[in-house]
N, C-alpha and C positions, 0 to 999 in steps of 0.2 A: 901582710895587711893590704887590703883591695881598697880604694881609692874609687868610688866612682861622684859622677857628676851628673845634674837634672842640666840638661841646657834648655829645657823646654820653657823655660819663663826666661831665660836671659836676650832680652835686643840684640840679635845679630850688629846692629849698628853700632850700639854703644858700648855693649857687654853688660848693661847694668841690667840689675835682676826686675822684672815687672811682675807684678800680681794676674792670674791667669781670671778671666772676664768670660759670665756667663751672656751672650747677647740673644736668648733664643725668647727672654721674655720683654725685650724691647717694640717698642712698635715703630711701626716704619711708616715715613711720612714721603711719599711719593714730591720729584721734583716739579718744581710747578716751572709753568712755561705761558706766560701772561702774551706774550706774540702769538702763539697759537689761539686760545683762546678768545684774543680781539680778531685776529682775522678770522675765524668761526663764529662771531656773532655779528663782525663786517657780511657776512655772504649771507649767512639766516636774513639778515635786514632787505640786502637787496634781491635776494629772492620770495620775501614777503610782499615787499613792496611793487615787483613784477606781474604777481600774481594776484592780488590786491587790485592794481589798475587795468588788469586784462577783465577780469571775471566781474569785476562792478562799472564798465566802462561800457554804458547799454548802444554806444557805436560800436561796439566792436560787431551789434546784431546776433548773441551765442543761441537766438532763437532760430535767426534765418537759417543759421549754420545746422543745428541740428534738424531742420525739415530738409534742407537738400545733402547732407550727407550721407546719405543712402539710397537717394532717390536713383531711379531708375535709368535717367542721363548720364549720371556720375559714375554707377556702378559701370556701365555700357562702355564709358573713355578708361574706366581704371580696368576696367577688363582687356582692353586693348593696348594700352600701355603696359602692360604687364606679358602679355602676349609679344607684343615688337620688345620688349627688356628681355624678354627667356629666350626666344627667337636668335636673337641678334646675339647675345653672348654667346650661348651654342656656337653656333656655325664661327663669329667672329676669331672666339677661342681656339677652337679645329681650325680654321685657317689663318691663323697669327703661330699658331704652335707650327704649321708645315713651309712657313714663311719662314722663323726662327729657325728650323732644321735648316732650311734651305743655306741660308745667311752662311750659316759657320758648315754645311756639304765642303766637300775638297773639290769639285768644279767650277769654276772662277765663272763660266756666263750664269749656274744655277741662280748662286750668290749675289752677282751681279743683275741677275732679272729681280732676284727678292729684294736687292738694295734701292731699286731704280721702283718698285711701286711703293714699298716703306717710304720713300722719300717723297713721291706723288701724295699718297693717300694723306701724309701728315704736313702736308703743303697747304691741301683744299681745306675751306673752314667747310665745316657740315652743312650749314643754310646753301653755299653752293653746290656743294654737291648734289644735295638734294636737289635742288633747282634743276640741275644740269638733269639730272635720271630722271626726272618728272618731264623734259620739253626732249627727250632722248630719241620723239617720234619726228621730232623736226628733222634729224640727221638722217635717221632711218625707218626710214618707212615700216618696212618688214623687219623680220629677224628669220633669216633662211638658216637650213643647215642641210646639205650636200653631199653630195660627193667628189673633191675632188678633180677639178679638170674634164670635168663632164659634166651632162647637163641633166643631171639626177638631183631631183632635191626632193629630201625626206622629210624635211620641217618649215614651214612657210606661214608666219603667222604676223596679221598686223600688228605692229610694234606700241602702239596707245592703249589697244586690247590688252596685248599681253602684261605692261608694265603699268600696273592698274597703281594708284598713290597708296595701297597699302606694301605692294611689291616692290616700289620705288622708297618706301621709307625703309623696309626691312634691308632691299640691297644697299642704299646707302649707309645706315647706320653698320651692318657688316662689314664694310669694304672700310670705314671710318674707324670701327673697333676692331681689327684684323691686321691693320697699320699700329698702331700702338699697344697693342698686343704683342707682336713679331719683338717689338724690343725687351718687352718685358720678359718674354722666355728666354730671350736670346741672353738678357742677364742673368739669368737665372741658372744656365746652360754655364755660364762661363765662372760662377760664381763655385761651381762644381769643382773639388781639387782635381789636376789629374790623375794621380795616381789610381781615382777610381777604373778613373778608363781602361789604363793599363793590368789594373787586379781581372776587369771583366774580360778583356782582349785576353790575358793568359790562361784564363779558363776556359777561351774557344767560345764564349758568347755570341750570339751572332749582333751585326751592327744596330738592325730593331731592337734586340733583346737589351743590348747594352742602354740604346734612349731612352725605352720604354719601361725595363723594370732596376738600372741604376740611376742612369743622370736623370731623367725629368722629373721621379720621386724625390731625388733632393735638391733639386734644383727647386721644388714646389715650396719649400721655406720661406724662399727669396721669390716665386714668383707671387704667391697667395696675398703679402698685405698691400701690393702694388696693383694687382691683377683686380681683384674687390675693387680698390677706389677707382680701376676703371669702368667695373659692372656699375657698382653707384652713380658715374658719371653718366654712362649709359643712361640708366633711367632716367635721371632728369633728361639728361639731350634728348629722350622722345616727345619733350615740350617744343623741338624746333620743329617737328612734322606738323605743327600747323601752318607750316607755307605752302603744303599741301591739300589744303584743308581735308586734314585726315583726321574724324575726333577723337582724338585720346585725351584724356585726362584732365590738359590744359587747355587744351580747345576747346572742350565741351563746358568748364565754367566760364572758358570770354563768352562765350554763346549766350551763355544764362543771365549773366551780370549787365550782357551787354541789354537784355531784354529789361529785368526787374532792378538794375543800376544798384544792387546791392555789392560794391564791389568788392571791400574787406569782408564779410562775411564768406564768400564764393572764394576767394582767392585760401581763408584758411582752410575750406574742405579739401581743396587741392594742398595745401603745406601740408596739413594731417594726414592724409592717403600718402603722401611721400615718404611724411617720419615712420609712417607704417612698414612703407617698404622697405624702407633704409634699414630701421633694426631688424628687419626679419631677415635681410642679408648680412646684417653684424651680426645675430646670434648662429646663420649658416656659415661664415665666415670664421666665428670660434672654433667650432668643431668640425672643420674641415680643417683647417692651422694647426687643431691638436692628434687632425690624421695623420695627416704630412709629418709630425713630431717627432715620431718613432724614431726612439735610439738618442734623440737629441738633448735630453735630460733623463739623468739618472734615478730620479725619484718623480716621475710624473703623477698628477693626483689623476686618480681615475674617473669617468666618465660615466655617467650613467650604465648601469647595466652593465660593466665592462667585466667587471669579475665573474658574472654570471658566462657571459660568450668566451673566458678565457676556460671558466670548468668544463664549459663543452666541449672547445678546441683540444686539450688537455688530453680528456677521458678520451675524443677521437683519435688523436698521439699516439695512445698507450695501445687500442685496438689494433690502429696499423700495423705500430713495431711488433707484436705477440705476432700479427698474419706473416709478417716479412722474415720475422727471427730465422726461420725455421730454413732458408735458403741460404743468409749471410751471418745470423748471428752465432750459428753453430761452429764457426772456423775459429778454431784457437791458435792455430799457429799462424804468427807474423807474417810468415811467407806467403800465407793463401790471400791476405788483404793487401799484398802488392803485386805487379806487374812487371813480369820479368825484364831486368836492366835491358837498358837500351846501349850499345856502343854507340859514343859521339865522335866523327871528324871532324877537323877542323881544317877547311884545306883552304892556306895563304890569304887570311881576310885583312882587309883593312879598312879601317873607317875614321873619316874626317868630318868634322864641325867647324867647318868654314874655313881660317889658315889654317885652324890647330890641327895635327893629327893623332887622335887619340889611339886607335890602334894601326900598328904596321905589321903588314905580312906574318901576321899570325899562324903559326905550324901546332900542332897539337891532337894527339891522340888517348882515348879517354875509354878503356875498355870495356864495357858491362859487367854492371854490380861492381863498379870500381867506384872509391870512395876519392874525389880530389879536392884539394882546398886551395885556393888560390890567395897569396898573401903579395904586399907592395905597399909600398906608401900611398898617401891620399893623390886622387889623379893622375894613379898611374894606368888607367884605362881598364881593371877589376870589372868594374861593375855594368861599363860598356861592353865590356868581352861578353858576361855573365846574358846581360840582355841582346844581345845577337845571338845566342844560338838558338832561342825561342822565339826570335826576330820579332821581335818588340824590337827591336833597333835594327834597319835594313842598313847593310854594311855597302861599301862602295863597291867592293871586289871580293873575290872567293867566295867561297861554299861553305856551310855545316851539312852534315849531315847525321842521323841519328837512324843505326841500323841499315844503314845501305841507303835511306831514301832520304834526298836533299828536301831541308826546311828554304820552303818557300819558293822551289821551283818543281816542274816535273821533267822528268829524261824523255826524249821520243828521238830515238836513234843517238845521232851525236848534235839534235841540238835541246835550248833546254829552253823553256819556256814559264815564264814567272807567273807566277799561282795567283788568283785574282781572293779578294779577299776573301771573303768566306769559305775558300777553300784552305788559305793560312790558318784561319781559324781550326777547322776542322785537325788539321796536324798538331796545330798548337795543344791540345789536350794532352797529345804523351810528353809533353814537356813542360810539368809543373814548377811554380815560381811561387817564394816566399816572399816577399818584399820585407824591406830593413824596417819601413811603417807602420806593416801591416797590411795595412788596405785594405778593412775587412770591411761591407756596406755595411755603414752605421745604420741604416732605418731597418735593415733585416737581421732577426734575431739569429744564434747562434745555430740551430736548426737552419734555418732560410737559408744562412748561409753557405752551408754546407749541401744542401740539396739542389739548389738551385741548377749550377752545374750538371750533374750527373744526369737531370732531367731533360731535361735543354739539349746537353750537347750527347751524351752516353744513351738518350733515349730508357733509361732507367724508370721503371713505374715509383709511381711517389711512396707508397708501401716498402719497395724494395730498398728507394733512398731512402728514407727516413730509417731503417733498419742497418744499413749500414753506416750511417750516420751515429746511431747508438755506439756502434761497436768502433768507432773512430774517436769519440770523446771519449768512451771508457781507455783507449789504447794512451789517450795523451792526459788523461787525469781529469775529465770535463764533465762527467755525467752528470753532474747535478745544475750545471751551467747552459741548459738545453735550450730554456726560454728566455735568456738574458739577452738584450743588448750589447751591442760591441763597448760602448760606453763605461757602461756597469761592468766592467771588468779589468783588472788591474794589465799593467804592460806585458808581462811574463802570461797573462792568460792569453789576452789577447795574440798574442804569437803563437800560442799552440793550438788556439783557434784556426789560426791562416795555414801552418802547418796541414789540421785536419781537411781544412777545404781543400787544400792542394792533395792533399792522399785519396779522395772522393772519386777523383777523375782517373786513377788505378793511372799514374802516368810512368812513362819508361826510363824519363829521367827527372828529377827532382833538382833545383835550382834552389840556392838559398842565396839572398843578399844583404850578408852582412847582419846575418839574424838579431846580433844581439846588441848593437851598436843603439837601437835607441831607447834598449833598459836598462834600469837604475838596475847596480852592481848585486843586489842580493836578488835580482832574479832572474839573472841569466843562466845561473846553474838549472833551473827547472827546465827550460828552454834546452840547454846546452843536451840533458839529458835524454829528452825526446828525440834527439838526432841523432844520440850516440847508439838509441833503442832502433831505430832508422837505418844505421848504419852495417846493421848485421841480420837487414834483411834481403838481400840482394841487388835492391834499387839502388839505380846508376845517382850519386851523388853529387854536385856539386858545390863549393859552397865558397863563397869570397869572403873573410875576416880575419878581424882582426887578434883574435883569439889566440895566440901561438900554441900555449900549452893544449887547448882543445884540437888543433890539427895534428900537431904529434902524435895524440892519444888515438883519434879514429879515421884519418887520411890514408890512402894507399900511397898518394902521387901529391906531392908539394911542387905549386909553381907559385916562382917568384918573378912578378910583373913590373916593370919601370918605364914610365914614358915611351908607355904602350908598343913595348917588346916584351918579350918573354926572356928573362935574364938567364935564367936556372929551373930545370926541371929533375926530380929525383923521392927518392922514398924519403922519410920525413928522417930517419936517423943519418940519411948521406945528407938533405939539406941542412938539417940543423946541428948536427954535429961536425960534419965536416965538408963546409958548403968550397965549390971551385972557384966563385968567381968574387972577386973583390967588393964587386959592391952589395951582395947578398951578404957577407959576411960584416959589412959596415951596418946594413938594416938591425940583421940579428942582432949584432953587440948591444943597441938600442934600444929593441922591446923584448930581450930576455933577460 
């Protein structure tokens, strides 16, 4: 005899049986919120009542106003305010941006010249300044320009001529928005993580390339709603250039006012050409903020017309890759979309971070198409080792080298001389690196990112990258993820993203750090497995984790690292089974 039971009406709480309630024919009575409400008819009042007393208020004169706000004086100042506002941010902008480069250069007088007029320019109030560049013929007569310790001169112009009160308003307000600019980039710049820097430095970007199309793109988040409020400020400040008497905008209604003593009427034509201006740089200022966005929200609402320029972008995608296929897309076998292993030396490096020292006299040899895993407790110098031989980390002493040829110097006879940056750069491409974060540029999609490199530094046509680019997402499970966002992509994708971008550059050794350390547990197997696909393609491997069972499975050479020595070096069945040295075998017992 079967026994069953309904628990579907019994109270989990009580256990007592309840009658099961149809609610789908009740009506639903929304909660009310009587605070909202009064404060919503608090603001209807007082914006009645504002408007009320403007429009029936016959001083306000909405007659006079409308006969001189378009009149031909008015237009003529907001034509020229408008001209010294687009002027002056222009050039201000371009030189506050090369001020901010300046600042954070690694040349101390650069920085120190940029610190020392940032400091001047945001000292002087503007009405001085101005003053000063307007009587600038008292000091100097002429304005020559020479040559040099001779008595040659090429340019010889009177100084009151040349620096006419429209030139003097243009340079000062320049020189005034150039100064508080320089800061705003310069946050914006620092507000950047580094590890971008370091993803772009490992790909061999060059130092322009790096400012220009990683950091100052997302640095633009942070510089755009500061950066506006000072175009905004801008334009009102061309109301102090009437101590020039230059007329723009504001001038030219004291002018008016001061004739027909209409004063509130003249003064709103100029407030209203203002609110004009203002929101026509808030509505440029939205979608400029939602340029800069990319990558920064995952479900962005689209933009006018956005979907149409993506079907175009798209359809021109698919043209490219079909021209390019035909060169790269044809190679099936693994080995032809790698570059054959590099051997890496490592001959006696050391390197220190102030007392500490993190690596000592480092010995190790890593043969081509050799696969090594590096394991150790936390700070034991792994991932410092990891970043010195792609010298992203300049060590104090000794050499790498990869293939005969030393990272970051060159041989000429028996002495050696240190490679100046862009030529580290240039070496740095056969030595691809995974970061433990990623570090893939968030504002550039999964494409972008991928090509960027090959182009830039491989000299690769964009047809060619973008073709190989295909054939690198399909190799790591990606194809359908072309037009994504780093964002929009789970941990475990995002990593086989960085992965693809480092295969891009066909490099001769391959760097991993720590691949898996900062995915959630069910997705490092996806990860785990792209490497082990990696692994039996000939590229020189390296890789620092914490993984034991995964080094076992596809490692040649196991080293075991501790307060940066090398403890134990050996095949992973002599270190893990039957490791020599005491404390390698104390590590083990712990994380197997």
């Amino acid at each position: 005899m079967a026994l069953t039971t309904d628990f579907a009406s019994v109270d989990p709480g009580t256990g007592t049986a309840e009658t099961k309630t149809d609610y789908s024919r009740y009506r639903i009575v929304p909660a009310r919120h009587p605070g909202r409400i009064a404060g919503t008819i608090f603001a209807a009042l007082v914006i009645s009542v504002i408007l009320y007393s403007t429009f029936t208020n016959p001083r306000w004169g909405w007659n006079v106003f409308a006969e001189w706000f378009f009149a031909e004086p008015v237009l003529v100042g907001l034509g020229r305010t408008l001209l010294l506002t687009a002027l002056a941010a222009v050039s201000g902008s371009i030189l506050g941006t090369a001020l901010a480069l300046a600042r954070v250069s690694k040349s101390p007088l650069l920085a120190s010249l940029s610190w020392g007029y940032i400091w001047l320019l945001r000292s002087i109030p503007m009405i001085v300044l101005l003053l000063v560049l307007n009587n600038l013929g008292y000091l100097y007569e002429t304005i020559s320009i020479g040559v040099p310790f001779t008595d040659k001169v090429l340019f010889d112009y009177p100084t009151t001529q040349l620096l006419t009160p429209f030139a003097a308003a243009f340079l000062g307000l320049t020189l005034n928005q150039s100064a508080f600019f320089a800061e705003i980039v310069r946050g914006g710049i620092l507000s950047v993580d580094q590890g971008q820097l370091e993803a772009a430095a490992a790909l061999g970007l060059s130092r322009r390339r790096q400012a220009f199309r990683i950091v100052l793109p997302q640095a633009m988040r942070s510089i755009l709603p500061t950066g506006f409020n000072e175009i905004i400020g801008l334009a009102k400040s061309t109301s102090m250039v009437y101590v020039l008497a230059l007329p723009e905008l504001f001038y030219t209604v004291q002018v008016i006012y001061r004739r027909n003593l209409e004063v509130i009427p003249l003064l709103m034509v100029a407030t209203v050409w203002y609110l004009v201006i203002m929101t026509v740089l808030s509505i440029a200022q939205h979608y400029i903020e939602r340029y800069f966005s990319k990558g920064a929200v995952r479900n962005p609402t689209p933009l006018p017309f956005q979907a149409y320029f993506q079907r175009l972008r798209r359809a021109s995608t698919v043209v490219s890759t079909k021209a390019g296929i035909g060169s790269l897309g044809s190679q099936k076998n693994p080995a032809d979309w790698r570059a054959k292993g590099g051997a890496v030396r490592i001959h006696g490096i050391s390197k220190s971070f102030g007392t500490l020292k993190v690596l000592d006299n480092i010995e190790l040899n890593l043969p081509a198409s050799s696969v090594t895993a590096i394991i150790g407790p936390s700070g034991s110098g792994k991932s410092t080792l990891l970043r010195a031989i792609n010298h992203l980390e300049r060590v104090d002493s000794g050499f790498i080298s990869v293939d005969g040829e030393l990272v970051g110097y060159t041989q000429k006879g028996d002495v050696l001389y240190e490679l100046k940056e862009k030529d580290i750069l240039r070496r740095r491409t056969d030595i691809g690196m995974v970061f433990q974060n990623f570090n893939l540029f968030p504002h550039l999609t999964v494409l972008e990112n991928l090509i960027e490199a090959p182009i830039q530094v491989r000299g690769l046509s964009r047809d060619e990258a973008i073709a190989f680019a295909h054939e690198l997402l399909a190799r790591v499970g990606l194809s359908d993820k072309i037009d994504a966002y780093p964002r929009q992509l789970s941990g475990g994708q995002q990593q086989r993203v960085a992965i693809a971008r480092a295969l891009a550059l066909r490099p001769k050794v391959l760097l991993f750090d720590e691949p898996t350390s900062a995915l959630d547990p069910e997705l490092v197997g996806e990860v785990l497995d792209v490497i082990k696909e990696l692994a039996r393609t000939g590229t020189t491997l390296v890789i620092v984790t914490h993984e034991i069972g995964f080094a076992r499975e596809v490692a040649d050479t196991v080293v075991f690292m501790e307060g940066g020595h090398i403890i134990e070096t050996g095949s992973p069945v002599q270190v893990f089974n039957d490791a020599r040295h005491p404390r390698t075998r104390a590590f083990l017992a712990k994380v197997l």
